[in-house]
Backbone bond lengths (Angstrom), bond angles and torsions (degrees), N, CA, C in turn:
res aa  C-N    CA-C-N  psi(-1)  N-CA   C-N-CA  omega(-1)  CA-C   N-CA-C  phi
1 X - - - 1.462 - - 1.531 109.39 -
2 X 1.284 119.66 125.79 1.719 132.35 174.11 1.812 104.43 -65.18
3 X 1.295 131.74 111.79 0.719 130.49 167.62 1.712 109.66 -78.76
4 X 1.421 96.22 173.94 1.610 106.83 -170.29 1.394 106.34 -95.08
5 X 1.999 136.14 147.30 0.826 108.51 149.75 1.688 120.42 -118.94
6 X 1.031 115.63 105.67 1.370 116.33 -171.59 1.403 113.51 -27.12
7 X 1.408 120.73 -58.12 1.038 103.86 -160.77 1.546 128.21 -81.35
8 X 1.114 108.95 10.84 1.427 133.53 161.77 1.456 116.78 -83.67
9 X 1.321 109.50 -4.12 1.645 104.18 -170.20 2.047 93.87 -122.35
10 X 2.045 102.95 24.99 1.212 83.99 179.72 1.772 97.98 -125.92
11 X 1.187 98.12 130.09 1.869 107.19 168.81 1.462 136.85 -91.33
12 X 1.179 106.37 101.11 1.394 124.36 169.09 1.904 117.48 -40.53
13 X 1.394 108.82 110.94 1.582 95.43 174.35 1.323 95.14 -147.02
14 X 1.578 89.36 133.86 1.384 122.60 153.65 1.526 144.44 -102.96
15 X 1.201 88.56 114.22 2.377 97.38 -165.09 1.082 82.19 -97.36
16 X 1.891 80.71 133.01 1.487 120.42 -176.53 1.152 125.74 0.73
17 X 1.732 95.73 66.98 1.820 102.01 163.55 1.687 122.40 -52.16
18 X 1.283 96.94 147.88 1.852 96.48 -179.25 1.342 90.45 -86.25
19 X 1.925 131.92 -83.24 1.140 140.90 -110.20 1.766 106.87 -111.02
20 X 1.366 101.21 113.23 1.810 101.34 -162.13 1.546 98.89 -47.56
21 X 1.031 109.95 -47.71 1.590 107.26 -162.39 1.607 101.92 -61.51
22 X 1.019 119.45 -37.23 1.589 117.79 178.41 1.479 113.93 -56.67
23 X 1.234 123.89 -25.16 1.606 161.96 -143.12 1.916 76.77 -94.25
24 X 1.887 91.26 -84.57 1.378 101.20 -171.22 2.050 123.10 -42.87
25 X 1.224 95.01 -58.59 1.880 111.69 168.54 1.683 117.49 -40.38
26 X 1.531 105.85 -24.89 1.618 112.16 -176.11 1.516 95.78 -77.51
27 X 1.689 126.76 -70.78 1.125 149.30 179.80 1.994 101.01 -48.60
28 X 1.082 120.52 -37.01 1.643 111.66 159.51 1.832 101.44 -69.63
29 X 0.967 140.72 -41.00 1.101 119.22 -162.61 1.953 105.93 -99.89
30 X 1.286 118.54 -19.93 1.531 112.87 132.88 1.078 118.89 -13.75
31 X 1.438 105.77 -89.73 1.556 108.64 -178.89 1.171 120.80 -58.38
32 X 0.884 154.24 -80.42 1.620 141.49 170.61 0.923 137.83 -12.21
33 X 1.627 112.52 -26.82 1.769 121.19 149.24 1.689 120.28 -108.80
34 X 0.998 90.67 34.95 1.796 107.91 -179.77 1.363 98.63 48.14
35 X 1.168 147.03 60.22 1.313 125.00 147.92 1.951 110.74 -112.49
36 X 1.071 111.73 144.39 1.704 129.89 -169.22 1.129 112.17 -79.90
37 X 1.490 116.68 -82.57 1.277 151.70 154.79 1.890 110.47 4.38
38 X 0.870 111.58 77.91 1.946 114.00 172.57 1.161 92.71 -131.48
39 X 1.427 116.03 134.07 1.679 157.27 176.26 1.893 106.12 -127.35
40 X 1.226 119.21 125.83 1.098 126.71 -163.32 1.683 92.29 -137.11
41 X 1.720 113.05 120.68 1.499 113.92 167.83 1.097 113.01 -122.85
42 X 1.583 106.36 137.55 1.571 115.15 176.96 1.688 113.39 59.02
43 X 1.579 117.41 43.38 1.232 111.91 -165.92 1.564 113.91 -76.19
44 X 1.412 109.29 129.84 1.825 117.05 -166.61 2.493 96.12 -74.41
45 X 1.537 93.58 13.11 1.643 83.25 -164.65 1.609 97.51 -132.64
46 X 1.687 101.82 -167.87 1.643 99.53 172.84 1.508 94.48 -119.16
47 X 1.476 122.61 114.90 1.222 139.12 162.07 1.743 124.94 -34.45
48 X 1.684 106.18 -40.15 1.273 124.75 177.06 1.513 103.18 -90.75
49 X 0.858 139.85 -14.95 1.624 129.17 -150.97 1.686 106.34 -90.24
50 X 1.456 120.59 163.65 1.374 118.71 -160.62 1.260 116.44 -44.85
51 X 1.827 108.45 -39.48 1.504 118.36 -161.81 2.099 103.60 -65.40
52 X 0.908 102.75 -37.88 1.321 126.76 178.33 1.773 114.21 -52.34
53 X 1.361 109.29 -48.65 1.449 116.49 -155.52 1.928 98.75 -96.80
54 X 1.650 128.82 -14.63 1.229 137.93 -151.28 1.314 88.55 -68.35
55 X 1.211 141.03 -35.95 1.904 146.97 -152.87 1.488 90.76 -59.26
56 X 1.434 130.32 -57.30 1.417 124.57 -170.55 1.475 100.94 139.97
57 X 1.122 108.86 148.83 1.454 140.15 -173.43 1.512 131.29 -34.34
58 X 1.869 109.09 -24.29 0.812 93.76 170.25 1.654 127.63 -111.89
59 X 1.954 96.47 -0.43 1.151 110.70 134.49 1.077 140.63 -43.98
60 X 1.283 131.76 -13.25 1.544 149.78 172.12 1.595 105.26 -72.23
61 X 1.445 105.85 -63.23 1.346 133.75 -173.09 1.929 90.72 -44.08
62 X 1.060 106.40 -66.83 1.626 107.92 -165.59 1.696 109.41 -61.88
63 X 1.495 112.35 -43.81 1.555 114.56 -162.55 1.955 89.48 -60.73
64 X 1.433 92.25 -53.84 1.815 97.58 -177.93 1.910 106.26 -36.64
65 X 1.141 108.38 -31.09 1.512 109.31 -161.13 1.458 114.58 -89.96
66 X 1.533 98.47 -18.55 1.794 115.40 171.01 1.071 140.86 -20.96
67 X 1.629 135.40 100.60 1.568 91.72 179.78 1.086 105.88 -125.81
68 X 1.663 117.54 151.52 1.210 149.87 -111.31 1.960 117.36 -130.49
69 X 1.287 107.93 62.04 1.495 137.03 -150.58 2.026 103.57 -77.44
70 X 1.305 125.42 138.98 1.095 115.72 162.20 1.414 107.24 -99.36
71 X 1.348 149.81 -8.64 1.032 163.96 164.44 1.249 128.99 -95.37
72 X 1.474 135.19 109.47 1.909 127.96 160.73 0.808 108.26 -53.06
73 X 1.740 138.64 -22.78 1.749 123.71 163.04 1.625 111.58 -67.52
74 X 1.295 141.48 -30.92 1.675 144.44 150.22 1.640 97.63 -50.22
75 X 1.085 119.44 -41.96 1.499 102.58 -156.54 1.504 102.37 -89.06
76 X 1.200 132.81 -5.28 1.731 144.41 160.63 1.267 126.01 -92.04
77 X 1.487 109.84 -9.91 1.630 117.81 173.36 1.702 103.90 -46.28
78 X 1.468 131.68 118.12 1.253 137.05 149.44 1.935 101.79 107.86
79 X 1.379 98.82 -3.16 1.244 121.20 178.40 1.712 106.84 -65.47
80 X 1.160 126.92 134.69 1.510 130.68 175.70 1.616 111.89 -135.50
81 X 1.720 104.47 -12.23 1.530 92.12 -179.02 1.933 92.71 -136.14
82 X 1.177 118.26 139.98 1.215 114.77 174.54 1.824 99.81 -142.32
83 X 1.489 100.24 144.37 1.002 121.00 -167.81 1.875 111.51 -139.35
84 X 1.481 111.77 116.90 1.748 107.00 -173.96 1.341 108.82 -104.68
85 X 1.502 113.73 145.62 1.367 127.40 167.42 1.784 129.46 -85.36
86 X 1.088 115.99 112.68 1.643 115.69 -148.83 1.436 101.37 -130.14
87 X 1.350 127.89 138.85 1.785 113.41 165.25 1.584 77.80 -121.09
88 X 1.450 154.46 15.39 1.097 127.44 146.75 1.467 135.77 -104.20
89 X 1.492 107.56 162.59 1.078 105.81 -162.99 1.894 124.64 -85.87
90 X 1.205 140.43 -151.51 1.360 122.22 173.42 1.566 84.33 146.46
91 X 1.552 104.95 152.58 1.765 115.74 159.89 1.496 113.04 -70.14
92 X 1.191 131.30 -8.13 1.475 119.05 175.29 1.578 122.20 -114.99
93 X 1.281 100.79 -7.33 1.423 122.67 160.63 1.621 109.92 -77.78
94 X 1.031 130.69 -74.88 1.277 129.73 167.21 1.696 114.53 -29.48
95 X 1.245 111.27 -49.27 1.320 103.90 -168.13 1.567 115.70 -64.56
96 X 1.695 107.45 -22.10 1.518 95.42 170.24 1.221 93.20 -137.10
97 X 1.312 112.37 79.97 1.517 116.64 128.54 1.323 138.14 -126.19
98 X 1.368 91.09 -176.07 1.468 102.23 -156.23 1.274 123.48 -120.83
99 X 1.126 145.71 167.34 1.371 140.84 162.32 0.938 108.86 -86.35
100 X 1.741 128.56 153.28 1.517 128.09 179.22 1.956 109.54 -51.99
101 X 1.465 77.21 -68.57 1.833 81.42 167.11 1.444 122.62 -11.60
102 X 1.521 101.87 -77.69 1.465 127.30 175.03 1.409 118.34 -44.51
103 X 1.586 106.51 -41.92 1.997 101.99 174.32 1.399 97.94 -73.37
104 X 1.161 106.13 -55.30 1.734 101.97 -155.39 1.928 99.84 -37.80
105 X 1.608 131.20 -60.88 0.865 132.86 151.32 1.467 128.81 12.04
106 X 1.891 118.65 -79.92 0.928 168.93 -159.81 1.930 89.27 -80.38
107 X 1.465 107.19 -83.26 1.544 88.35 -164.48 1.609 107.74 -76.24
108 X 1.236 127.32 -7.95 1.244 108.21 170.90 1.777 122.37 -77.28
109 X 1.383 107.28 -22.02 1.657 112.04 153.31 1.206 142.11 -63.61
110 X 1.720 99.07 -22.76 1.387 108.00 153.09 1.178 117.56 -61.17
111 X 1.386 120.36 -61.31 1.432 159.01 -132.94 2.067 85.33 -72.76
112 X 0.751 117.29 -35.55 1.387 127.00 173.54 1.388 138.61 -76.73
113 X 1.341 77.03 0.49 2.011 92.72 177.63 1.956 109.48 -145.26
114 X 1.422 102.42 -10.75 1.237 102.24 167.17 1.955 103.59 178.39
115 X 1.239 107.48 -165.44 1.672 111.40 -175.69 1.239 120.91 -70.33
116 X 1.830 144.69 129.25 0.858 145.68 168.44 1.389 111.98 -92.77
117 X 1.390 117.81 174.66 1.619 108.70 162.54 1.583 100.36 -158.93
118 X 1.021 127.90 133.05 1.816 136.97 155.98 1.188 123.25 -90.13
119 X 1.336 123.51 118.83 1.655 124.58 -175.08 1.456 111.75 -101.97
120 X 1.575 98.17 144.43 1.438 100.23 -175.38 1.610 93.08 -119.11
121 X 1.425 127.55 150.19 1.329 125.73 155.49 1.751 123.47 -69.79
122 X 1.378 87.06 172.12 1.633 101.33 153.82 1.587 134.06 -6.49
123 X 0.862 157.44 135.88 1.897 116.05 150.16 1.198 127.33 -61.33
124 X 1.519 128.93 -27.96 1.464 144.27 -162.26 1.538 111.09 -88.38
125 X 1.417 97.33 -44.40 1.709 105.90 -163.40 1.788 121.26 -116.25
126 X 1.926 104.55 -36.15 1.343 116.24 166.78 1.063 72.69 87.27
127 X 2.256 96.90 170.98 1.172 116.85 -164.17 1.754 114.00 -74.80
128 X 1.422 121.65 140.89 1.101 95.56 175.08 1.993 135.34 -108.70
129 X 0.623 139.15 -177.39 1.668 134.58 -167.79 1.742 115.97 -24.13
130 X 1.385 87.81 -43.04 1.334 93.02 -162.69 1.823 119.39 -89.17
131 X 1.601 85.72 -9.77 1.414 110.30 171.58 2.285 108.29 -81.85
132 X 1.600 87.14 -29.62 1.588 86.00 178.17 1.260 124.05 -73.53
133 X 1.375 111.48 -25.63 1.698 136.73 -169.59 1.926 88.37 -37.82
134 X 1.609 90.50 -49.52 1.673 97.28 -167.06 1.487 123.87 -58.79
135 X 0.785 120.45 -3.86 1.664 122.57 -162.86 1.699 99.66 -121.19
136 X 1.551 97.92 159.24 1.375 138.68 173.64 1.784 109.05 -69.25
137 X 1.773 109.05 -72.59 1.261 107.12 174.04 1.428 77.29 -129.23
138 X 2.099 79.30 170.33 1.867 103.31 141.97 1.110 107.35 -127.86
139 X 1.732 82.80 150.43 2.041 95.93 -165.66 1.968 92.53 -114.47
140 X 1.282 107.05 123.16 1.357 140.33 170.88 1.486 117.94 -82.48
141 X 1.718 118.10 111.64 1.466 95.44 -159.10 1.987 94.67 -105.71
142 X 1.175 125.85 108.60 1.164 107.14 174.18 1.715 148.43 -6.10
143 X 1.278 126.90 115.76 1.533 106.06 -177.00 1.385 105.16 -144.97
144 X 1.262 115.99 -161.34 1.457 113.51 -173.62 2.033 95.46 -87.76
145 X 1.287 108.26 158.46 1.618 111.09 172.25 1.266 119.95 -58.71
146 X 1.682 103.25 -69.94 1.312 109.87 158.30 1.513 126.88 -16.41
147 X 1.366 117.87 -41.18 1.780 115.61 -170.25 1.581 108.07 -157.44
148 X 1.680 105.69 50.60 1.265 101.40 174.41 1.301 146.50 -43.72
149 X 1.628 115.87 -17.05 1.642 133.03 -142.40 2.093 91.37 -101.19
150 X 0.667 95.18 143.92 1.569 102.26 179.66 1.407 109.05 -108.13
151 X 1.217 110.70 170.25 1.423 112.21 -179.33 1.924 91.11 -97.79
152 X 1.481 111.06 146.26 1.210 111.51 -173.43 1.236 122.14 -73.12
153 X 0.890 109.63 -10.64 2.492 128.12 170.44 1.422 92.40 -77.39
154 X 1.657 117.09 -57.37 1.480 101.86 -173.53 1.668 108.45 -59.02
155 X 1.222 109.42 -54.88 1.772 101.63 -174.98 1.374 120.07 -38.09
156 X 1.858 101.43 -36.80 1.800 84.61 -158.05 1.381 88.60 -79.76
157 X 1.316 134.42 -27.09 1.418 124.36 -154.00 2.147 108.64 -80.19
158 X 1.438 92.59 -19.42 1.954 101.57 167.37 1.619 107.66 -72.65
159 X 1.278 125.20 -37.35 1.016 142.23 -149.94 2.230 101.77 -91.46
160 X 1.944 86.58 -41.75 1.285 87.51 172.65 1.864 129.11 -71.40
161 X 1.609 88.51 -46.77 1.521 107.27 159.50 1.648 126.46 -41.03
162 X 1.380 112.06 -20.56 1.143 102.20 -163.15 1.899 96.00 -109.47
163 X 1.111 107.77 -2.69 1.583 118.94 -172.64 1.549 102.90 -101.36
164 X 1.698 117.71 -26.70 1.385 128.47 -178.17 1.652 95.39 -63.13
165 X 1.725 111.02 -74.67 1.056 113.90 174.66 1.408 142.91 -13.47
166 X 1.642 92.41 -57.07 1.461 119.92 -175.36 1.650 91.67 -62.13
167 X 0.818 130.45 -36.25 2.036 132.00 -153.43 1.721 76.38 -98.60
168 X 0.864 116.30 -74.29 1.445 101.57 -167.89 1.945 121.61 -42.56
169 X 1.264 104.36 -27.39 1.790 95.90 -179.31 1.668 100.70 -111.71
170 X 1.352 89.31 70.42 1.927 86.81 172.68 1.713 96.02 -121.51
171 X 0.775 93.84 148.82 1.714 84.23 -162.18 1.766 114.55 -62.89
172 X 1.933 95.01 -43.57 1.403 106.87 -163.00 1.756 96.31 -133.72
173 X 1.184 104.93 158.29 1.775 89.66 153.89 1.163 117.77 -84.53
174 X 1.195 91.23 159.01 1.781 134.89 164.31 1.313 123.75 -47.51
175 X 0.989 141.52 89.19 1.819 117.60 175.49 1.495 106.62 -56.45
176 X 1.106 130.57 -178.57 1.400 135.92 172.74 1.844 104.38 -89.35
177 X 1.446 98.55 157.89 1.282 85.55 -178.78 1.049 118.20 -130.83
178 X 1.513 138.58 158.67 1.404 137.92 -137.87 1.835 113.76 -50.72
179 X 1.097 159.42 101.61 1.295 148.69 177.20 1.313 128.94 -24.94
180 X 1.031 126.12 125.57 1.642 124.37 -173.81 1.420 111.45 -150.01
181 X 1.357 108.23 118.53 1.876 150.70 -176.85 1.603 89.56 -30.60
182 X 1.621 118.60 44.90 1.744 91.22 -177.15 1.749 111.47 -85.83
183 X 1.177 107.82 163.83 1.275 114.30 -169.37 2.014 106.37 -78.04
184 X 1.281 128.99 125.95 1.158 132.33 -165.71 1.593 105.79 -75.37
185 X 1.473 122.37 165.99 1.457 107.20 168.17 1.310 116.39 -78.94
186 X 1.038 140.48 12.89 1.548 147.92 -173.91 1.615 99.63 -99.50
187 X 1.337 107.00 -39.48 1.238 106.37 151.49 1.676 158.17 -55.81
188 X 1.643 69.19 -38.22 1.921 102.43 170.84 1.430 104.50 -61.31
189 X 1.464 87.19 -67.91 1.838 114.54 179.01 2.236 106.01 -26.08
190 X 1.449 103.36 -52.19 1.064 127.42 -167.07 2.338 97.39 -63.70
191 X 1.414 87.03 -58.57 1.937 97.20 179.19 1.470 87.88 -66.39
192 X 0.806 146.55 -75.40 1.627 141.13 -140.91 1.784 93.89 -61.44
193 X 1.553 129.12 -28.63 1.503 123.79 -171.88 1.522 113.74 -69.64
194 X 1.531 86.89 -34.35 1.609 94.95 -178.92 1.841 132.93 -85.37
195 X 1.279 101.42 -30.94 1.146 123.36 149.24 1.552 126.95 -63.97
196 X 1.270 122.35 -17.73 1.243 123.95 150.37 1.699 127.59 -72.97
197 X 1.596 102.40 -43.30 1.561 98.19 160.62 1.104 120.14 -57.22
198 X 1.288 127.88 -28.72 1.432 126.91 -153.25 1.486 114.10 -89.61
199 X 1.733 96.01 -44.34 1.821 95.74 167.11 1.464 127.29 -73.18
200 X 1.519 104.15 -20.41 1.235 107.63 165.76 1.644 127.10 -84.49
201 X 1.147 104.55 8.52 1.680 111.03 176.22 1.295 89.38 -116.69
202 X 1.469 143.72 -33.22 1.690 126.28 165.99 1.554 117.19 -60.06
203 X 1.584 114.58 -21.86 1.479 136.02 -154.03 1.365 112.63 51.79
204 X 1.470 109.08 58.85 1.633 103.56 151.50 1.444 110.96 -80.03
205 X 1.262 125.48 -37.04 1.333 114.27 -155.66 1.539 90.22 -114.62
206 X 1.322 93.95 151.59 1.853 108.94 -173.31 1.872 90.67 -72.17
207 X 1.297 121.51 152.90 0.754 124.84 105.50 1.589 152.05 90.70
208 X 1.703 86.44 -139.54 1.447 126.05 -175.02 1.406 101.32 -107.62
209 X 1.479 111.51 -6.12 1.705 103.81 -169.53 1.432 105.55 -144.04
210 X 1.332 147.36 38.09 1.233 161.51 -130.16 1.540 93.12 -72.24
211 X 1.197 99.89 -62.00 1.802 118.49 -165.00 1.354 92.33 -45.12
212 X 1.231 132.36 -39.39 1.599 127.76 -163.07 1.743 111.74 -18.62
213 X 1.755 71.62 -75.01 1.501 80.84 -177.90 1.591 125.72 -112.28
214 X 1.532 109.59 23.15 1.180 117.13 175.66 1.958 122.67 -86.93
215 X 1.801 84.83 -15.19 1.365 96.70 -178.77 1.832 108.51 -82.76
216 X 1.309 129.81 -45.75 1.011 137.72 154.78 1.889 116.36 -30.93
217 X 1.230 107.49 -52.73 1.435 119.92 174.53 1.592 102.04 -46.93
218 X 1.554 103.97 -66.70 1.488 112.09 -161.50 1.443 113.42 -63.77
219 X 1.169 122.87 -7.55 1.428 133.33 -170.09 1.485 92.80 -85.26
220 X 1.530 131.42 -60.22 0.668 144.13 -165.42 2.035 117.75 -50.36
221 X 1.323 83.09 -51.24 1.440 94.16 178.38 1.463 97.85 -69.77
222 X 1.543 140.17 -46.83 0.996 138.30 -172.60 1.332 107.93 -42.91
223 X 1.502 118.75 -49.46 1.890 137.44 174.85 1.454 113.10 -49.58
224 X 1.435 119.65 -27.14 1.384 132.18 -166.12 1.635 107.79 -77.27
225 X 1.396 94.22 -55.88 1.803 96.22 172.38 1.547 90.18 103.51
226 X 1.378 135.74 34.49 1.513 108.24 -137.28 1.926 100.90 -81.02
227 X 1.447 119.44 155.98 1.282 104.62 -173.34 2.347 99.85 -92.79
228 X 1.218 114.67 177.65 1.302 104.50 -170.92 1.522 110.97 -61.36
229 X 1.256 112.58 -34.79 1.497 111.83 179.88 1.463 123.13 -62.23
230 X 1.745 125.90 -18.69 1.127 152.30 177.48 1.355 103.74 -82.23
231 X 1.255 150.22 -40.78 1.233 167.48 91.15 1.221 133.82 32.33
232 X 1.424 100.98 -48.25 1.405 142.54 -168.44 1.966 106.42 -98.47
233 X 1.274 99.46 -34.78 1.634 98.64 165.51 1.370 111.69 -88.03
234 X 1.394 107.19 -26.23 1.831 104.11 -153.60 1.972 81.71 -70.47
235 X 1.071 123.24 -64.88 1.526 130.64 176.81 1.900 122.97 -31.46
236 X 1.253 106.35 -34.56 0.999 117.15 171.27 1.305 107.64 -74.04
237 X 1.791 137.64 -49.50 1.016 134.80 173.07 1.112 129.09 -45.57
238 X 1.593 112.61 -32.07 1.544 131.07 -179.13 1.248 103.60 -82.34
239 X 0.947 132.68 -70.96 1.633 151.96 149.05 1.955 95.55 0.82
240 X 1.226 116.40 -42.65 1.398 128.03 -152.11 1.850 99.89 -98.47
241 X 1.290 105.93 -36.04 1.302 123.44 -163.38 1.582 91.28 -83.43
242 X 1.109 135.80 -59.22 2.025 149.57 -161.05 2.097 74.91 -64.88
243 X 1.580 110.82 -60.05 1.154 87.49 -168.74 1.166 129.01 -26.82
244 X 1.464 94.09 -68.03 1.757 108.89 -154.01 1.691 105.08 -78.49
245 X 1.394 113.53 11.26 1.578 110.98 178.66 1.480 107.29 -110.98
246 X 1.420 115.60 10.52 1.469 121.63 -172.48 1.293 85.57 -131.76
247 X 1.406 158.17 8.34 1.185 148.94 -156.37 1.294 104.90 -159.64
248 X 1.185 128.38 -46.21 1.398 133.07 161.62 1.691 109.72 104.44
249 X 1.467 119.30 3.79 1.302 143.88 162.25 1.610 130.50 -168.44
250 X 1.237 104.81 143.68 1.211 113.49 -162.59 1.442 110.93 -60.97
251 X 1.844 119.58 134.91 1.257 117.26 173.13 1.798 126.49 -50.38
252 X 1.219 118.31 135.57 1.322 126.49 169.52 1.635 102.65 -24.79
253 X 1.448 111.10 145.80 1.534 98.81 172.92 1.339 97.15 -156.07
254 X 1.444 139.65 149.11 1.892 135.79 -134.62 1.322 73.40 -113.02
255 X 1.734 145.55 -22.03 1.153 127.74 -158.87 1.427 102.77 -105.93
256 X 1.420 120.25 -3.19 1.320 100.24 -165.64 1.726 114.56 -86.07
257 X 1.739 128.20 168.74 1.351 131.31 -153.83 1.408 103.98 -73.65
């Protein structure tokens, strides 16, 4: 029997990093907790370039292995568990977070039955709202008040450490476990776009403040597990709803009673 290795089934992403070397320092601290897996979107730098490659060699190995997304919907394709990195605060941030402890946990249980991913922001600004819509939790890594913000090499490498660990005190392996049609977040990403037109052409949702209640929504579906075919109706409904609020009745349909 092929056992599983989690931490191979977890992806490192970074939205629109600026600073190569920061680029390079992530991919050194990859390696050091064995994880492979770096996805880079909309990168403001050159991934390959000297500043990038100085960390050591087998940082090389990984940046070389990168792949290199203009989209966080590309960078979630096959994705089923997503998890964001935040030092700020907010009512919908709080409500799902987590402790490092607690993710590492969390995506390595995913990580065992299909693809995880952890997002890191920016360096300057971090991820922002619309980047959170996407995720499961955010994991908050403790710091002093005074100077909460981390450098983004240090985060991934606390964040990595604490997922190494986690793989390291499992008692036994895992077998793999049966496969199941779940719907990816690229997918989610995809229901949550449409369902945003849709409440906003009924005017449920303000606006000026979309996320309000779109983040609550997305959590929700996140809870569902939904598989693609589940996915595949919820979209159509929305799809159905924008209709009939731009049209003022629902399109003809050969199936309906």
């Amino acid at each position: 029997m092929v056992m599983v290795d989690p931490l191979g089934n977890i992806r490192i992403i970074l939205v629109r990093p600026k600073f190569a070397g920061n680029v390079g320092a992530v991919a050194r601290a990859m390696a050091n907790m064995n994880l492979q897996q770096l996805c880079l979107v909309a990168p403001q730098c050159d991934p390959l370039s000297p500043d990038a490659r100085k960390p050591g060699v087998r940082a090389g190995a990984i940046l070389e292995a990168a792949r290199t997304v203009q989209t966080l919907r590309d960078a979630l394709e096959s994705v089923t568990y997503t998890v964001a990195t935040s030092c700020r605060g907010g009512l919908y941030r709080m409500q799902i977070e987590v402790t490092p402890r607690d993710m590492a946990a969390r995506v390595l249980t995913r990580a065992r039955i299909g693809q995880a991913a952890i997002l890191f922001g920016p360096e300057d600004s971090g991820l922002t709202n619309e980047d959170l819509v996407n995720c499961d939790a955010v994991v908050r890594i403790p710091s002093s008040p005074t100077y909460p913000s981390l450098n983004l090499a240090q985060a991934v490498l606390i964040v990595a450490y604490e997922l190494f660990l986690a793989a390291a005190d499992t008692e036994k392996p895992v077998p793999p476990a049966a496969p199941v049609d779940r719907a990816d977040a690229a997918t989610l990403d995809r229901l949550m776009g449409k369902y945003r037109t849709a409440l906003l052409k009924i005017g449920y949702l303000h606006p000026e403040n979309p996320e309000h209640l779109l983040f609550p929504l997305r959590a929700v579906l996140g809870r569902a597990a939904l598989t693609n075919a589940e996915a595949r109706i919820l979209m159509g409904m929305a799809q159905q709803m924008e209709s009939f609020a731009r049209q003022g009745a629902p399109p003809n349909r050969s199936d309906s009673p």
